[in-house]
C-alpha positions as CSV (number, residue, x, y, z in Angstrom):
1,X,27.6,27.5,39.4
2,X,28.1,27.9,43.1
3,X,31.8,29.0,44.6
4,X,33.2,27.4,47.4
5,X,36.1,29.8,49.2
6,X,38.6,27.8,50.9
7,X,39.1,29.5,54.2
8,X,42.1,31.3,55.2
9,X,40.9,30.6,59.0
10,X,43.4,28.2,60.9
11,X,41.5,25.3,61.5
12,X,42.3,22.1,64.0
13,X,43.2,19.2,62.3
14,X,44.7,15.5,62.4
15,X,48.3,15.2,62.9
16,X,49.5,13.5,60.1
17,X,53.4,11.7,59.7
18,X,54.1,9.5,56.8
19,X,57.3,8.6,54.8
20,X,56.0,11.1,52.4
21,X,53.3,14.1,54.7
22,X,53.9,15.6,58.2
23,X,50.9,18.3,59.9
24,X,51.9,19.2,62.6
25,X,50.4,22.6,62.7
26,X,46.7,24.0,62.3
27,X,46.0,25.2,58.7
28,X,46.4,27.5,57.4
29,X,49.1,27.8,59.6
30,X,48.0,30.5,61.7
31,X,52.0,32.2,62.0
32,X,52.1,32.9,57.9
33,X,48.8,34.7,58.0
34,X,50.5,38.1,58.2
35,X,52.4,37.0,55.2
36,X,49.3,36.2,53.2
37,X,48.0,40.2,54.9
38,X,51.4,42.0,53.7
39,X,51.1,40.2,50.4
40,X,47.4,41.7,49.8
41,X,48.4,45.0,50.5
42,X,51.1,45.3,47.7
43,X,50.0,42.9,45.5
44,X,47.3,42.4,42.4
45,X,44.3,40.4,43.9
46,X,44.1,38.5,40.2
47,X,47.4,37.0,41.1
48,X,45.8,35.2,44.6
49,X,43.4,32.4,45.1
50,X,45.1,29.3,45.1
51,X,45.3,27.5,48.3
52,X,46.4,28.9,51.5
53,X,50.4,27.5,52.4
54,X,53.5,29.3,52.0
55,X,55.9,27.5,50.2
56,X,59.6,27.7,51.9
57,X,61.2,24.9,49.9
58,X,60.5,22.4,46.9
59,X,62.2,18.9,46.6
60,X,61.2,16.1,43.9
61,X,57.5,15.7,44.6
62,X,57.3,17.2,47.9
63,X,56.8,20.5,49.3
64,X,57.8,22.1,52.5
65,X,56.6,25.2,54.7
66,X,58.8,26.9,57.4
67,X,56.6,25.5,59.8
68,X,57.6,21.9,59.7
69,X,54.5,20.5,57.2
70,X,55.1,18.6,54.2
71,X,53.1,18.1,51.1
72,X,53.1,15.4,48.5
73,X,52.8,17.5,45.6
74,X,50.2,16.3,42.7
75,X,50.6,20.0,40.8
76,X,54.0,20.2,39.9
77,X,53.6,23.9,40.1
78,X,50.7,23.7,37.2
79,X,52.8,21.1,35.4
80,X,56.3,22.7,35.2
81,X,57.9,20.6,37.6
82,X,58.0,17.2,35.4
83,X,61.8,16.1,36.0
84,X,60.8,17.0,40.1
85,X,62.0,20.3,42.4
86,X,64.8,21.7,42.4
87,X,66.2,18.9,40.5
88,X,70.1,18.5,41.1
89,X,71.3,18.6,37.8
90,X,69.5,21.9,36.9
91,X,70.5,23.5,40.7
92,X,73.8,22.7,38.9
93,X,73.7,24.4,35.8
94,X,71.7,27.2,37.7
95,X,74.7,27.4,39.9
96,X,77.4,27.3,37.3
97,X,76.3,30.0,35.3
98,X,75.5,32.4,38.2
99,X,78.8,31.8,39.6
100,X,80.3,32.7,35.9
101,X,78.6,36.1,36.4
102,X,76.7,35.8,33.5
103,X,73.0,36.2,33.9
104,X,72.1,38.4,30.9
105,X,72.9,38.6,26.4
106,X,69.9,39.9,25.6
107,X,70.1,38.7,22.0
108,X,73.9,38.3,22.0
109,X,74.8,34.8,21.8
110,X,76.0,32.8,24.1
111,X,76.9,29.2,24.6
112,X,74.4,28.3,26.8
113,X,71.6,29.7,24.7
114,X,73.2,27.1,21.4
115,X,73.6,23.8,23.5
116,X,70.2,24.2,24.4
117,X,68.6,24.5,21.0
118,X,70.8,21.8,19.6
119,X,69.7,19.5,22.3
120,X,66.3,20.9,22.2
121,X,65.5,20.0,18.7
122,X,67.9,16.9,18.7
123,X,65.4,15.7,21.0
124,X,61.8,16.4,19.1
125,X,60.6,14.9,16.1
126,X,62.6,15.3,12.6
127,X,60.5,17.3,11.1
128,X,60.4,20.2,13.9
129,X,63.8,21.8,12.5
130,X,64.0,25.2,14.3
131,X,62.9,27.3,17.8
132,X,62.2,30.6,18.3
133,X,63.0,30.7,22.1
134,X,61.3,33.3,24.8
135,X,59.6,34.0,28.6
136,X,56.7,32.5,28.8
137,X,53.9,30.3,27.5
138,X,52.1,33.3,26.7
139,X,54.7,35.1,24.5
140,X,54.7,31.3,22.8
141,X,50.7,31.1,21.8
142,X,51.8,35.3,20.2
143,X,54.7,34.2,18.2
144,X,52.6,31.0,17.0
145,X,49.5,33.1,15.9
146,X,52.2,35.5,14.0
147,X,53.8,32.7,12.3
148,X,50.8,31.4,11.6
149,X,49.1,34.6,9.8
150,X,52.5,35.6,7.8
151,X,52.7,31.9,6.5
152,X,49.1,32.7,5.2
153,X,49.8,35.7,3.6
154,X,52.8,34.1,1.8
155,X,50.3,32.5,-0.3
156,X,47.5,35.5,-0.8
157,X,46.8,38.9,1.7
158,X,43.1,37.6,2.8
159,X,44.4,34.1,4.2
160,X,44.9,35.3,7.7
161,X,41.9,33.8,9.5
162,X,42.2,31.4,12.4
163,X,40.6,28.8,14.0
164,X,40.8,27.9,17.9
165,X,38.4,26.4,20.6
166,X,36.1,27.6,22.7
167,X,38.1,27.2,26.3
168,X,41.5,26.5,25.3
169,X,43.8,27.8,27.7
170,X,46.5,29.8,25.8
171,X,47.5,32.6,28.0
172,X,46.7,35.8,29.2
173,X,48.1,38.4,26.4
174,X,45.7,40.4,23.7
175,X,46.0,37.5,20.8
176,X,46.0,34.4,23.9
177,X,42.6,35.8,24.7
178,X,41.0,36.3,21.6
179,X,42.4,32.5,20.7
180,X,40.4,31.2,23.9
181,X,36.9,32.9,22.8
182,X,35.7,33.8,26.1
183,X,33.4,36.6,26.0
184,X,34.1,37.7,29.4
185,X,37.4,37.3,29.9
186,X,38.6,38.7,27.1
187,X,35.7,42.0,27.0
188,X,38.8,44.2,28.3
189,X,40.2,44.0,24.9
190,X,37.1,46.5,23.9
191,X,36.6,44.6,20.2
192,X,36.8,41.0,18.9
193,X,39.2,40.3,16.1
194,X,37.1,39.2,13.1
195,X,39.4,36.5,11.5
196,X,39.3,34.1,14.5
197,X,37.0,32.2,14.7
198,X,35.9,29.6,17.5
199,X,34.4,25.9,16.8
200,X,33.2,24.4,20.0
201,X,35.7,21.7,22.0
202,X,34.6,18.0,21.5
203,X,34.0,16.7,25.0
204,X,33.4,13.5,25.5
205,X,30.0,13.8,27.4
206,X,29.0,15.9,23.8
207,X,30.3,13.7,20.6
208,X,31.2,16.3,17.7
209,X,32.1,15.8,14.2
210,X,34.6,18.0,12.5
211,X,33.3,18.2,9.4
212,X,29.9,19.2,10.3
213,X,31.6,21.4,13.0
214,X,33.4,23.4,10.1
215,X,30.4,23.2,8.2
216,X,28.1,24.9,10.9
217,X,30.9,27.5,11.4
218,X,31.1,28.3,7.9
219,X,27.2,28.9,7.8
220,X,27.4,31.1,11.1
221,X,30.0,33.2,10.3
222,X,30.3,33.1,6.6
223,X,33.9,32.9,5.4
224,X,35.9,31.2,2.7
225,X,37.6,28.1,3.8
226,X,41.0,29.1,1.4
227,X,41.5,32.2,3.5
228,X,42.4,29.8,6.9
229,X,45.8,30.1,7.5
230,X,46.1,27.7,10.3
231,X,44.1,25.8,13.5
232,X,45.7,26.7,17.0
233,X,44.7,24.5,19.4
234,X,45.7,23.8,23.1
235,X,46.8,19.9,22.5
236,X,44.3,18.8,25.6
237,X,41.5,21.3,27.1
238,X,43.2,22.7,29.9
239,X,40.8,22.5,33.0
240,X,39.5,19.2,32.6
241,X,42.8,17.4,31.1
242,X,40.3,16.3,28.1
243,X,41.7,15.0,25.0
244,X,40.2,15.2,21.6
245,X,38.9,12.5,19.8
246,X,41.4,11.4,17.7
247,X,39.1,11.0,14.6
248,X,38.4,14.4,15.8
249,X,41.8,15.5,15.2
250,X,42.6,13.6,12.3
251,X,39.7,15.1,9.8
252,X,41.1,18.3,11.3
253,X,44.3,17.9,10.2
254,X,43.5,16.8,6.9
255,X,41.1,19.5,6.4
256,X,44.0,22.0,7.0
257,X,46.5,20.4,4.5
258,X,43.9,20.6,2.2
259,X,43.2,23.7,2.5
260,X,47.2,25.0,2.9
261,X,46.4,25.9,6.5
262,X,48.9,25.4,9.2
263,X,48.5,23.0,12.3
264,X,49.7,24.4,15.3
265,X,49.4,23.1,18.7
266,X,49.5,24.7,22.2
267,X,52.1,22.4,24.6
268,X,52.5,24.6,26.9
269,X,50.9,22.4,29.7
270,X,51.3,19.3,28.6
271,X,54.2,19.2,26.5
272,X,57.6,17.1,28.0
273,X,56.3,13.6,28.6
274,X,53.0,14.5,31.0
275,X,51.1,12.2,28.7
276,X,53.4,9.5,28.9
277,X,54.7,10.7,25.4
278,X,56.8,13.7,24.8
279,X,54.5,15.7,23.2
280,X,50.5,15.5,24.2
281,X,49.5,15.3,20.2
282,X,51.6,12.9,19.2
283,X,48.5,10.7,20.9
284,X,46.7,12.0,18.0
285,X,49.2,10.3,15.4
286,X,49.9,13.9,13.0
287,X,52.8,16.1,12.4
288,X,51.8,19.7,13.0
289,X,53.5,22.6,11.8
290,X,54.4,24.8,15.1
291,X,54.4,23.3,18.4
292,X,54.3,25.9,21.3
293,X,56.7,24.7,24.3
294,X,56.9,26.0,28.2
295,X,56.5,25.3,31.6
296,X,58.2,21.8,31.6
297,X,60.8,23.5,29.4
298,X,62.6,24.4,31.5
299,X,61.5,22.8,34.8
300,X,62.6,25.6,36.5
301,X,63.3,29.5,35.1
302,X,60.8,31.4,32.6
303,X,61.7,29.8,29.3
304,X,59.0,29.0,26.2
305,X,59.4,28.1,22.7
306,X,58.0,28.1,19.6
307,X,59.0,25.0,17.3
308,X,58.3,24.3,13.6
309,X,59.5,23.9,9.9
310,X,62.3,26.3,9.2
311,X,60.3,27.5,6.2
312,X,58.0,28.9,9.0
313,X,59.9,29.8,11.6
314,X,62.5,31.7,9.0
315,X,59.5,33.7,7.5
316,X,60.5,36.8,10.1
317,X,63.3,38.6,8.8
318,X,66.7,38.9,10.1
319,X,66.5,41.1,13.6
320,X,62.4,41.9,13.4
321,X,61.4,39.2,16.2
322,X,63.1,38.9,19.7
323,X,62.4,38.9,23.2
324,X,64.1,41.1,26.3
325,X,64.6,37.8,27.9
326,X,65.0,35.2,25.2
327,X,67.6,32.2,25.3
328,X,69.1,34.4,28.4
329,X,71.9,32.1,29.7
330,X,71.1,31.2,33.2
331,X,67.2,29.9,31.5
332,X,69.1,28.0,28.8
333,X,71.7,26.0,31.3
334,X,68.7,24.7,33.1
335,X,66.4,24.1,30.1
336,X,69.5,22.0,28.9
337,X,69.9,20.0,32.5
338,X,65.8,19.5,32.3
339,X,66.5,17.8,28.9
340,X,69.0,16.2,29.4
341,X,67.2,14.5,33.0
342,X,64.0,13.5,31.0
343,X,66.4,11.6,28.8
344,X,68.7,9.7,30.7
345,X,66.1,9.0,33.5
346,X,63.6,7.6,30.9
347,X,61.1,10.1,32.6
348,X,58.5,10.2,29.3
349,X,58.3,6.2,29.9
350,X,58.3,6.8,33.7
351,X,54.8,8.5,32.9
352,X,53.4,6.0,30.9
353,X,53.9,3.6,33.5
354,X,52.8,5.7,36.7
355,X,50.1,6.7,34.7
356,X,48.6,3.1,34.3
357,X,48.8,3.1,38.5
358,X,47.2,6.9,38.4
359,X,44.4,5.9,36.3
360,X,43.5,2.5,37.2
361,X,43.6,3.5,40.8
362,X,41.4,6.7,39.7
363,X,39.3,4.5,37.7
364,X,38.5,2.3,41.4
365,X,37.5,5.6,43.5
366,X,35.0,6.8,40.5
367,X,33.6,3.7,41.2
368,X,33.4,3.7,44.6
369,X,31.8,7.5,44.5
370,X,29.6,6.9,40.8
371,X,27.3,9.8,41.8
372,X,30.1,12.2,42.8
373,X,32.5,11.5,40.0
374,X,31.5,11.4,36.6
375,X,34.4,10.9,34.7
376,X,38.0,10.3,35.1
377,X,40.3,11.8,32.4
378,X,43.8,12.7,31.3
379,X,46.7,10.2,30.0
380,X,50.0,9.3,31.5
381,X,50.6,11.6,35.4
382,X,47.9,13.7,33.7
383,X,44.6,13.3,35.3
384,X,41.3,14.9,36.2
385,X,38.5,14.1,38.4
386,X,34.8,15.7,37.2
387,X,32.8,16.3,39.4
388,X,28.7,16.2,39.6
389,X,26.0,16.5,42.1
390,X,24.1,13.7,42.8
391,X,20.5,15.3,42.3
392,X,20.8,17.2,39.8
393,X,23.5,15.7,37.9
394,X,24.6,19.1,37.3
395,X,28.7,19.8,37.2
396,X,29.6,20.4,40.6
397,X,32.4,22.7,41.8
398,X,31.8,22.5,45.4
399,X,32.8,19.0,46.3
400,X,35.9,19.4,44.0
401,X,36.6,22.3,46.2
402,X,36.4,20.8,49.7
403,X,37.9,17.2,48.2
404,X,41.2,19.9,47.2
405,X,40.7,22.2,50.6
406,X,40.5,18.6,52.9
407,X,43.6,17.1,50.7
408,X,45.8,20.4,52.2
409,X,44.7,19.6,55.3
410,X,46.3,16.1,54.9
411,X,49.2,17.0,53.3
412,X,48.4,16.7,49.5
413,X,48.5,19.2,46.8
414,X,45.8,19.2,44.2
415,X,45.4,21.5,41.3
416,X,42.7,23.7,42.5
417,X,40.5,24.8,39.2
418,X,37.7,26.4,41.1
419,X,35.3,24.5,38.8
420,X,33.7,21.0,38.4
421,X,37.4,19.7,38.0
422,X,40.3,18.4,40.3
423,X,43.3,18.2,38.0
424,X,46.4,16.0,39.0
425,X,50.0,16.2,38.3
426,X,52.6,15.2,39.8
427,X,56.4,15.2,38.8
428,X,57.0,12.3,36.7
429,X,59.9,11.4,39.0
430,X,57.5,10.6,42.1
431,X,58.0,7.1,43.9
432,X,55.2,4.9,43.3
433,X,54.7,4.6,46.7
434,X,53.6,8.3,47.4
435,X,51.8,8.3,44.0
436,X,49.5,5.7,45.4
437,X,49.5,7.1,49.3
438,X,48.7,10.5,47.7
439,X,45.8,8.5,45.7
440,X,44.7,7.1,49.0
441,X,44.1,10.7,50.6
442,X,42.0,11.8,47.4
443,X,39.4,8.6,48.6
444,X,39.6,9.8,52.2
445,X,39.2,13.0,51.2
446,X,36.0,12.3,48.7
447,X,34.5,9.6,52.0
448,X,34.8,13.3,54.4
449,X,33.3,15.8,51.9
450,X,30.2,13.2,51.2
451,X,29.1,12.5,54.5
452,X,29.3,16.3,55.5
C-alpha cells in the first residue's frame, strides 16, 4: 500500500477559535522545528512518526502547545487518558507522594502499592482474585504468556503451546512479538518459537468459524489439541478497533475449557470503560482466566497489570517474579485516584452514552462519503473509520492520512495508524459538545481531502 508523509513543512492555514480549538499559527509551527531537529539527532528514529506538534500541556480532552494552539484531543495519548489529562485528583496523589519523598520500594511494600490492589480488584469482576502489578503493557502480555505456559505444565510437560492472532497488538518485547505473528516485525528475533501458533483474526469484511479455524490449523501445523495451554488474544484488533464475533469468541472459549486451556485476554488498549463497559470482553459475555491491564491504568505514570485466579497468578513461587518498577508508590497513588475517578464520575456509563453520539454521528459521515469509508467500527468512545479507494475498492491509507494531517491543521487530534484506519479516542470525560464539534471537523476534513 502507498505511504502518505505528513509534512513537517509550516504550512498557511485557517485561523481557527472555538470554545474548544484555537490556530493561530502556521503548522507545523514553524518556531518548534529546531525541537523536532535536536530531537533527531539524539533520539531512535523508531520512536518518531506521529504527527508533527509539540505538546506543552494536557488538560481533560484538550491539548495545548507553547505557541498558543489548542487541540481537541480524540487519542487520549493512544487510549491512556480515559478519566481526561492531568486529571485533578491524580495531580493530587501525584503531588502527595512526591512531596512525602517517597518515589521508590522496589519490591518493599508500601501503602500506596496495597490501597491500590485492594481497590483494583474490589473493582473487577469476582472471579479475577489477584494482580501481579508492573511498567508497562508489554511486561503485561510477558507475565500472561508465563502464566499461561506454567499453568500448562502443572497438568503435563508438553502442554505449553499457545494460540494468538495474526495482528494483535501485544507489545514490543521477544514473546509480544512472537504472540502477534508478524513475519517481519518480529524477523529480528532470528527464529520462531514453535509452540505458538497463529489462527487468522475474524474480520468482519472475511466471516470465520472457529471451529473450522482450529481445524485448518491443526491440519497445517499438526499438533495435539491437549497440549494448548491457553489462547492469548488482544480483546479488539488493535488498528482497526475491530471486535470479534461474539459466536466467534464464545466456541473459542468453550473449546479451551474443554480442552483445560486458559483464556487470556490482552486489555491493554481497551481495558477501563473505552467500550462503554469496563473491560472490552466482557462484550463477549465469558470469564477468562488472566486479563492483561495498562495504559488506562493508571491514566497517567507507567503502571500494567496482570489479573486472574489466584490459583494462577500464585503458581510463581515466593520472590521468583518482580519488576524494578512494580507497584512503585508514586504509580500506585495515581492508579488509585484513576480508579477511584472512573467510579464516582460513572465514566464506564459516560462511554456508553457518548459512544451512541460517536457512532451514530460516524455512522451519518460514512454515508455521506460511501466510496471513501467502508466501515465504521469500535464500541463505546472507541471508534475507527476504514478507509477504501473508490476505483479499486482497495484499503486506502492515503485519504486516512490527509483526513488525520488536515484534522491537525484544524485543531483535532486523530490517532494516526499510517494504514487504511483512522482510530478515535477521546477521554471519556469530554463534553458532548466538543465530541460532536470534533466529529464535525472529521466531515470537513473528509469534504477537503476528496475534492483534492
Amino acid at each position: 500500500m502507498e505511504k502518505y508523509k505528513i509534512s513537517n513543512v509550516p504550512k498557511e492555514v485557517p485561523l481557527v477559535e472555538t470554545k474548544f480549538r484555537k490556530i493561530k499559527t502556521k503548522i507545523p509551527v514553524p518556531e518548534s522545528l529546531l525541537i523536532f531537529e535536536e530531537l533527531e539527532k539524539y533520539e531512535a528514529r523508531s520512536m518518531h512518526g506521529q504527527l508533527p506538534i509539540v505538546w506543552d500541556r494536557a488538560e481533560d480532552f484538550q491539548v495545548f502547545d507553547k505557541y498558543g494552539n489548542c487541540w481537541i484531543d480524540f487519542t487520549s495519548t493512544i487510549f491512556l487518558a480515559n478519566s481526561g489529562h492531568a486529571n485533578p485528583s491524580v495531580v493530587s496523589a501525584i503531588k502527595e507522594v512526591a512531596d512525602k519523598k517517597l518515589l521508590h520500594t522496589y519490591t518493599f511494600v508500601n501503602e500506596y502499592r496495597v490501597k491500590f490492589l485492594k481497590k483494583l480488584i474490589e473493582m473487577i469482576p469476582s472471579y479475577l482474585k489477584k494482580a501481579f502489578l508492573m511498567s508497562s503493557g508489554t511486561e503485561a502480555t510477558e507475565c500472561a504468556l508465563k502464566l499461561t505456559r506454567m499453568y500448562g505444565q502443572t497438568i503435563r510437560p508438553s502442554k505449553i503451546k499457545v494460540i494468538s492472532f495474526l495482528g494483535n497488538m501485544h507489545g514490543r518485547t521477544m514473546g509480544a512479538e512472537m504472540l502477534k505473528g508478524d513475519p517481519k516485525g518480529s524477523a529480528w528475533i532470528g527464529h520462531k518459537d514453535p509452540n505458538i501458533h497463529h489462527l487468522t483474526f475474524p474480520y468482519p469484511w472475511g466471516p470465520r468459524e472457529f471451529k473450522k479455524d482450529m481445524e485448518e490449523l491443526q491440519k497445517r501445523e499438526g499438533f495435539d489439541t491437549d497440549d494448548i495451554c491457553g489462547f492469548i488474544m488482544e480483546s479488539y484488533q488493535g488498528w482497526g478497533a475491530i471486535l470479534y464475533p461474539k459466536d466467534y469468541i464464545k466456541e473459542l472459549y468453550n473449546f479451551a475449557k474443554e480442552h483445560k486451556a486458559l483464556v487470556v485476554f490482552d486489555e491493554v488498549q481497551g481495558g477501563f470503560g473505552r467500550t462503554g463497559k469496563l473491560f472490552v470482553y466482557q462484550h463477549y459475555d465469558v470469564e477468562p482466566d488472566l486479563v492483561c491491564l495498562g495504559k488506562a491504568i493508571s491514566g497517567s505514570l507507567p503502571l500494567s497489570a496482570v489479573v486472574g485466579k489466584a490459583e494462577i497468578i500464585d503458581l510463581p513461587e515466593t520472590g521468583s517474579m518482580s519488576s524494578t518498577h512494580s507497584a512503585n508508590p508514586l504509580c500506585c497513588a495515581a492508579g488509585l485516584a484513576n480508579l477511584n475517578t472512573i467510579e464516582k464520575n460513572k465514566l464506564v456509563e459516560e462511554s456508553a452514552r457518548k459512544g451512541e453520539i460517536l457512532h451514530s454521528s460516524l455512522n451519518k459521515i460514512k454515508e455521506k462519503f460511501p466510496d471513501y469509508i467502508s466501515h465504521i467500527l469500535g464500541k463505546g468512545l472507541l471508534a475507527a473509520i476504514i478507509t477504501t479507494d473508490p476505483k479499486t475498492h482497495q484499503p486506502d491509507g492515503i485519504i486516512a492520512s490527509k483526513v488525520c494531517e488536515k484534522a491537525m491543521q484544524k485543531g483535532l487530534l486523530l490517532v494516526h495508524t499510517g494504514r487504511e484506519s483512522i482510530k478515535i479516542g477521546p477521554p471519556l470525560t469530554i463534553k458532548d459538545e466538543a465530541l460532536i464539534e470534533g466529529i464535525g471537523v472529521i466531515e470537513e476534513c473528509f469534504s477537503e481531502a476528496i475534492k483534492e
